[in-house]
C-alpha positions in Angstrom: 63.2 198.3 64.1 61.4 196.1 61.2 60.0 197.4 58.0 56.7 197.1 58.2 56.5 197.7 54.9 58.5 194.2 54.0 56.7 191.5 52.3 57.6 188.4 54.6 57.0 184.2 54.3 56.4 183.7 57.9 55.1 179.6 57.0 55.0 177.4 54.8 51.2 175.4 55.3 51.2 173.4 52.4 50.6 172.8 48.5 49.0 170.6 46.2 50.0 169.0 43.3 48.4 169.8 39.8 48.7 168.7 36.5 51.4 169.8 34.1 54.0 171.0 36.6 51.8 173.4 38.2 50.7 173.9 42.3 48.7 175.7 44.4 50.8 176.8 47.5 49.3 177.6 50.8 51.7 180.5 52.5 51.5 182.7 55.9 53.0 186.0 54.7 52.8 189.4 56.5 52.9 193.0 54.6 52.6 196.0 56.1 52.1 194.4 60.0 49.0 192.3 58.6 49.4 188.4 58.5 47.4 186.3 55.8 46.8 183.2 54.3 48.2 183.7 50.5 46.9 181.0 48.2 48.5 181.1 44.8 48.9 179.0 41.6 52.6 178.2 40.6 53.9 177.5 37.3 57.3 175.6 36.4 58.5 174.8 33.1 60.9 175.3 30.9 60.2 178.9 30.1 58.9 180.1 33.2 58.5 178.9 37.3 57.7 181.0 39.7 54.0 182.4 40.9 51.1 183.1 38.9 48.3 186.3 38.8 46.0 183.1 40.1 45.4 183.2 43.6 44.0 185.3 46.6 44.8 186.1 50.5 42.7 185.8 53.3 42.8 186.5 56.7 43.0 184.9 59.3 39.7 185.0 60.7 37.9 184.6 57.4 40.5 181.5 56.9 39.3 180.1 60.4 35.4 180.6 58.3 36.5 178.5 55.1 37.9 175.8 57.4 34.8 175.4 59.2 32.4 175.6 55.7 35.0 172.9 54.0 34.7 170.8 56.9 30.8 170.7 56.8 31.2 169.2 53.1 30.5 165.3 52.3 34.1 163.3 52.7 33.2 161.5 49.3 33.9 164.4 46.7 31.6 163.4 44.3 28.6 163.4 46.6 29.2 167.9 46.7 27.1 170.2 45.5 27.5 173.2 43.4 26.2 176.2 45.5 27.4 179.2 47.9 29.1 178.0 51.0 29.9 181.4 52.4 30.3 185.3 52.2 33.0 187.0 54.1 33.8 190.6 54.9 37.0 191.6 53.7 36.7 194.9 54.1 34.2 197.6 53.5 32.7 196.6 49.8 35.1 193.8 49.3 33.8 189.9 50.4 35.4 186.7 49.8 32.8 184.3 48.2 33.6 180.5 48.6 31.5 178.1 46.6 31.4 174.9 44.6 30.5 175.2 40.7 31.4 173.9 37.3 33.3 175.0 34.8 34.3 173.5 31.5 33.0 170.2 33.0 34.4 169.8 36.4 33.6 170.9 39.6 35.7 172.9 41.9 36.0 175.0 45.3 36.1 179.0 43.9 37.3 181.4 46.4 36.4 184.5 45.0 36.5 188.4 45.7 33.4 189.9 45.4 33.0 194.1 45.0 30.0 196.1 46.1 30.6 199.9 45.3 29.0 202.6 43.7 31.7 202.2 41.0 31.1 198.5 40.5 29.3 195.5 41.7 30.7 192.3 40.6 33.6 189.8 40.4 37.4 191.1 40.8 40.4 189.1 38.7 41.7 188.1 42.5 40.3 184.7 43.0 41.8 180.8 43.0 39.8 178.1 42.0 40.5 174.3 43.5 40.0 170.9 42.2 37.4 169.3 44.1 39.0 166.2 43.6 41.4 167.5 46.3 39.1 167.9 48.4 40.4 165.4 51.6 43.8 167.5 50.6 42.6 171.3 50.6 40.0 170.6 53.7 43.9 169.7 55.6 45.8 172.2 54.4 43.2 175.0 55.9 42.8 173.0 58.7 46.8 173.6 59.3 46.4 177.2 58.5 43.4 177.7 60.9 45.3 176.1 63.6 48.9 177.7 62.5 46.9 180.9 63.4 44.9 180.3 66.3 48.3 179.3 68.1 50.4 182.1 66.9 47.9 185.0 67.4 
């Protein structure tokens, strides 16, 4: 019988290329019987590789969502603006928020967690934010994902 309680790469979707040795990897991983989509930030250099705290999964069906709201965008990068694109359920008080904004000059795709408790409404430290330069590259690599789990339900 399999441990369900296992932490298992069950595919490898993609990754793109950042600057100074880093990359964001796009993984199918299951954990306790529940597949995702696990996108991360990696780090190698000379005094560490391996993943970073950067990074956030999703599920399948609110990967399916992203898919379809990056698709809608403009091909041409530039011609994106900064606003919401979509809430998503995670689970009760927890959403994914996807949107386009700016920070320290340049725009980029923020897929956030959002919480709404009685404890605490606001942003969580789980979250990944990608260039929107990449945008041609990141709208494929969910595209693969939202297809790798629509055929392998």
């Amino acid at each position: 019988m399999a441990d369900n309680a296992t932490f298992t790469v069950l595919a490898e979707i993609g990754s793109i290329a950042l600057k100074n040795g880093e990359e964001i990897r796009f993984t199918v991983d299951t954990f306790k019987g529940h597949r995702y989509l696990s996108v991360r930030k990696y780090l190698k250099s000379d005094s560490y590789s391996g993943p970073t705290k950067s990074g956030i999964t999703l599920s399948p069906e609110i990967v399916i969502k992203v898919s379809c709201a990056l698709n809608a965008l403009a091909q041409d990068y530039k011609a994106v603006e900064e606003g919401e694109l979509g809430k998503y359920a995670k689970k009760q008080g927890l959403s994914i928020i996807l949107r386009i904004s700016t920070y320290m000059n340049s725009k980029g795709i923020d897929l956030r967690q959002w919480q709404e408790d009685e404890t605490y409404t606001g942003w969580t430290k789980k979250g990944i934010r990608l260039p929107l330069e990449n945008l041609s590259e990141i709208k494929k690599t969910f595209d693969a994902a939202a297809k790798y789990f629509e055929n392998n339900e």
